[in-house]
C-alpha positions in Angstrom: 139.6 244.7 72.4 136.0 244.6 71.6 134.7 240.7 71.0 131.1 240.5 72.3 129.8 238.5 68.6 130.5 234.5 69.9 128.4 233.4 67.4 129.8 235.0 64.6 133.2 235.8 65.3 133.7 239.2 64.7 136.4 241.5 66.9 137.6 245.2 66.7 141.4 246.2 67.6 140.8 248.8 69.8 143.2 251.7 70.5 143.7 250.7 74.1 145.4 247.4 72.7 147.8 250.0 71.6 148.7 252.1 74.9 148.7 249.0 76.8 151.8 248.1 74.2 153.9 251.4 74.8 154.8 249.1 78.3 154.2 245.6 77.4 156.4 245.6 74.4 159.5 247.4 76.2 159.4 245.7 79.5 160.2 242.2 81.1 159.4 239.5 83.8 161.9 240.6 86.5 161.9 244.3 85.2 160.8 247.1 88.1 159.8 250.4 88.6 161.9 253.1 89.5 160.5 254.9 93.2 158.5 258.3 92.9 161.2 261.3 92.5 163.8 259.5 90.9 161.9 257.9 87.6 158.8 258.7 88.3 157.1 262.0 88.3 155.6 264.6 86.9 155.8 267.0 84.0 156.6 270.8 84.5 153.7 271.5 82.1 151.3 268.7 83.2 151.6 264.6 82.8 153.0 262.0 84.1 155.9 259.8 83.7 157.5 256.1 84.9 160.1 254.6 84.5 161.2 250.8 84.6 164.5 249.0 84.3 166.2 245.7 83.4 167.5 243.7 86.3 171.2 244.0 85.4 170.0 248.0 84.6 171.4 247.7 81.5 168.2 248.6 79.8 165.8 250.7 81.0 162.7 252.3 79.5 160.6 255.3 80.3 156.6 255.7 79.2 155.1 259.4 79.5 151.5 260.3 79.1 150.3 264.0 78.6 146.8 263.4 79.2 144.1 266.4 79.7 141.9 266.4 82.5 138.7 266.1 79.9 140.0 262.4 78.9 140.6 261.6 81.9 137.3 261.5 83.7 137.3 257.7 84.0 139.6 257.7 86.9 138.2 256.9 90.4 138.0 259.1 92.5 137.6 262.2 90.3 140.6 264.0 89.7 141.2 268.1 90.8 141.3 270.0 88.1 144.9 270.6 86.3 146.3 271.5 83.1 148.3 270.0 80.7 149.9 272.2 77.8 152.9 271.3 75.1 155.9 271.0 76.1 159.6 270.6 75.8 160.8 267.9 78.6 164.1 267.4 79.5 165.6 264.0 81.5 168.8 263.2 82.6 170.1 259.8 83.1 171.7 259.6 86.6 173.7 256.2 88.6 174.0 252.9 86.3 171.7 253.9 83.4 174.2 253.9 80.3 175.0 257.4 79.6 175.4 257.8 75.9 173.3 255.5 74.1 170.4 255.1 71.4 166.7 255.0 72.8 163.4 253.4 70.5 160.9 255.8 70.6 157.1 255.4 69.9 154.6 257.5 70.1 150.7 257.3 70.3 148.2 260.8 69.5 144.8 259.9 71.1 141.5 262.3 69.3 138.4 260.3 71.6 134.9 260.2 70.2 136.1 257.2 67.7 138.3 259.9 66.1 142.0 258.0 66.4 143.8 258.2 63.4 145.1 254.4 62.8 148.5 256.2 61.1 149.2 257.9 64.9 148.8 254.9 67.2 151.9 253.1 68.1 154.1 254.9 65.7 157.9 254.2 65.4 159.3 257.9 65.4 163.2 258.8 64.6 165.2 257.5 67.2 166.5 259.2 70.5 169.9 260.2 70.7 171.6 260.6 74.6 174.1 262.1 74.9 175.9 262.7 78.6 173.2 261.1 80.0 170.5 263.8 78.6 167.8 263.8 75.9 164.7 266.3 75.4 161.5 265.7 73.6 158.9 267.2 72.1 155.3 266.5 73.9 152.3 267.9 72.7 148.6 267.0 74.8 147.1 264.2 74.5 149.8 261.3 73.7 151.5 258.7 75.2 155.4 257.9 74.5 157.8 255.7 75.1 161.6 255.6 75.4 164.1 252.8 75.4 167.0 251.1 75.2 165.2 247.9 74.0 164.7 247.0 70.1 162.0 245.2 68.1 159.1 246.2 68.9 156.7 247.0 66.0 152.8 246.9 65.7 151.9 243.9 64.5 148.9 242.8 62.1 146.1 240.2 62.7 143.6 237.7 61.1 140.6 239.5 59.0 138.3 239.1 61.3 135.1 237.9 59.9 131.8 240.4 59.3 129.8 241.6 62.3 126.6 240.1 62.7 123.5 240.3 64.9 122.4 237.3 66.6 120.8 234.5 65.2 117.4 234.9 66.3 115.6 232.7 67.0 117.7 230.2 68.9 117.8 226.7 70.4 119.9 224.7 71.7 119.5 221.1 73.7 122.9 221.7 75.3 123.8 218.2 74.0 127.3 219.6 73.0 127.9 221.4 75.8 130.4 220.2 78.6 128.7 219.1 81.9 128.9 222.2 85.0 130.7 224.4 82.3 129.0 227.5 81.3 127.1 227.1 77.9 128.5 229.2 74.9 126.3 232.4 74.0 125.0 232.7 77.0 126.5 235.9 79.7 127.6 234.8 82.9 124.4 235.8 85.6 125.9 236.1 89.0 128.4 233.1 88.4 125.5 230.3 89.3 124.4 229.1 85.6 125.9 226.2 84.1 124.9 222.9 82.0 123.8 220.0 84.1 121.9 216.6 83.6 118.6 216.8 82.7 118.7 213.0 84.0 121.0 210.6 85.1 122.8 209.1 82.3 121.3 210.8 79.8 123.3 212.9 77.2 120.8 215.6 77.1 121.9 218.6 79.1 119.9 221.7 80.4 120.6 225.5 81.2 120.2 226.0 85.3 120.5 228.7 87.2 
């Protein structure tokens, strides 16, 4: 979420509010993840997938990405080069996992370069039907889904937010209002040493220190 306007209150949804949800809305305190090579892994054709489970295991839920090495330059240390190309993925259900069951699925198509379509992220698709303990899906480049047994999730709507606006030049402020050894509002933290403190003893008139 983008929120750097204080002073007048404007904020942007971003789309990584979005992917964040394709685990926080279908997971639990007290859930865990599955180990690597059995619910974790990779894709034949390129991306990842995790898996995570109730305590009991009587819900479980599954989050793939299918992300191409171009967007993903942001992880540290660089990644080797790999491919990623559509694909048709296949998972079997194996020990307590309910075998025959109806999974929520969701679905996000990232584009980069402020491109995202707001009608792709966190979409409800058709639900996922297992049967003997298998299901296959459809997974094209670039997206992130999620499986699961869990229900209600849904992408929920917020405030208007009010009208972005540049800062309010020129601007003073005694501090009078401001809490004592708190950090002042409008002002960015420098190092973690500024704060409000007594201009003199007793007095209700604060300054900025560093």
């Amino acid at each position: 979420m983008t929120s750097d306007e204080p002073w007048s209150g404007y904020y942007k949804v971003e789309t990584p509010i979005w992917t964040t949800a394709h685990t926080t809305q279908f997971a639990f305190p007290g859930w865990s993840y599955f180990r690597h090579g059995a619910g974790v892994g990779h894709l034949a054709k390129g991306g990842t997938f995790v898996s995570l489970k109730s305590p009991s295991s009587n819900d479980f839920t599954i989050v793939i990405e299918t992300m191409t090495h171009n967007h993903s330059v942001c992880i540290r240390p660089s990644l080797p080069p790999f491919t990623v190309e559509p694909q048709n993925a296949t998972f079997q259900l194996k020990g307590s996992l309910p075998k025959n069951t109806t999974l929520t699925f969701f679905s996000t198509r990232l584009k980069f370069q402020g491109l995202d379509n707001d009608d792709e992220i966190f979409q409800r698709k058709q639900d996922i039907q297992v049967v003997n303990g298998q299901f296959t899906l459809e997974l094209d480049i670039d997206n992130v889904y999620t499986v699961s047994t869990t229900k209600g999730q849904q992408k929920n709507s917020y405030p208007q937010m009010n009208a972005s606006a540049p800062f309010p030049f020129p601007y003073n402020d005694s501090f009078g209002e401001q809490t004592q050894t708190r950090f002042p509002t409008n002002f960015g933290r420098l190092c973690e040493r500024a704060r409000v403190s007594p201009l003199f003893f007793g007095s209700v008139w604060r300054l900025f220190s560093l």
